[in-house]
C-alpha positions, 0 to 999 in steps of 0.5 A: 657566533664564533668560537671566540665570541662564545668562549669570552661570553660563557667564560664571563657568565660562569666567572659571574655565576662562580663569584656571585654565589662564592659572595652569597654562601659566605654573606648568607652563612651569616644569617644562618642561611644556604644559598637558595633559602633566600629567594623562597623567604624574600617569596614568602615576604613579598607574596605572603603564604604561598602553595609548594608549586606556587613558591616554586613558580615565583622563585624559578626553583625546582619542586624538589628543590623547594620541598628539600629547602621547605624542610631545612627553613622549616626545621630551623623555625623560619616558616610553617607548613600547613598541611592540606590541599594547599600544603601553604608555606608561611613565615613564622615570627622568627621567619619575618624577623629574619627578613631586616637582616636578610634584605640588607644582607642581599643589598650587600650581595649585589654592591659586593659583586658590582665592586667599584662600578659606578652608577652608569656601568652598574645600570648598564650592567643590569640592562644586558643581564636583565635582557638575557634574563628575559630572553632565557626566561620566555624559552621556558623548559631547558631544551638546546635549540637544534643546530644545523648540520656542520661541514666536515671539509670533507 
C-alpha cells in the first residue's frame, strides 16, 4: 500500500472513530452514562450474569477496564456483584429499566452517525466495516506484523 492510499484509510477511520465517539459521549450522558458503559450493560442484557473475564471476553474490553467501569455502574445502582469464584456481574432492577432507553439511545447512535446515507450506501458501509471488523478480530492480540526491510537508495 501506498502512502496515499494509507493516509486517506487511516485519515477516514480516525475521523470515524473521533466523530463516532463525540456522538456517543453526548447521546450516553443523557442517560447518565460514559462511553463503554453501554457495551458491558447491552452484555449483561442479552447474555444475563456474566463472570468479569467473561464480560470482558464478550465485550472486547480490557480486564481493568471492565473492573474499572464494573465500579462506577455498580456505584450508580445499575448492576451487582456478586462475590465469589465467579464474582457474576448482574443488572439490578434499575439496571433493566435503563435498558429501553439505552437500546433506542444506541438506535440513535448509529442513525446520527450514518447522517443522510441512504439504505443502500448505509448496507454498503456495514459490510466494508464488518469485513475489517472480522479481519482485526481473528488476528487476536495487538501485535504489528513484521514489515520487510526498506531500500534506502543508498
Amino acid at each position: 500500500m501506498d502512502f496515499t492510499r494509507a493516509d486517506a484509510l487511516n485519515t477516514a477511520i480516525r475521523t470515524i472513530a473521533v466523530r463516532h465517539k463525540a456522538i456517543a459521549t453526548a447521546l450516553l450522558a443523557e442517560l447518565g452514562l460514559h462511553p463503554g458503559h453501554e457495551t458491558l450493560l447491552l452484555a449483561l442484557q442479552e447474555h444475563g450474569p456474566l463472570a468479569l473475564k467473561q464480560l470482558a471476553d464478550k465485550t472486547g474490553c480490557e480486564p481493568p477496564n471492565v473492573t474499572v467501569m464494573v465500579r462506577k455502574l455498580q456505584t450508580g445502582g445499575l448492576i451487582t456483584r456478586a462475590p465469589g469464584a465467579e464474582d457474576a456481574v448482574t443488572l439490578t432492577e434499575k439496571g433493566r429499566d435503563l435498558m429501553g432507553p439505552l437500546r433506542r439511545t444506541w438506535v440513535r447512535l448509529a442513525e446520527e452517525t450514518v447522517g443522510d446515507l441512504d439504505a443502500d450506501a448505509v448496507a454498503e458501509v456495514l459490510g466494508g466495516l464488518e469485513l475489517l471488523a472480522g479481519e482485526l478480530r481473528s488476528r487476536g492480540q495487538v501485535t504489528p506484523r513484521p514489515q520487510p526491510p526498506t531500500q534506502t537508495g543508498r
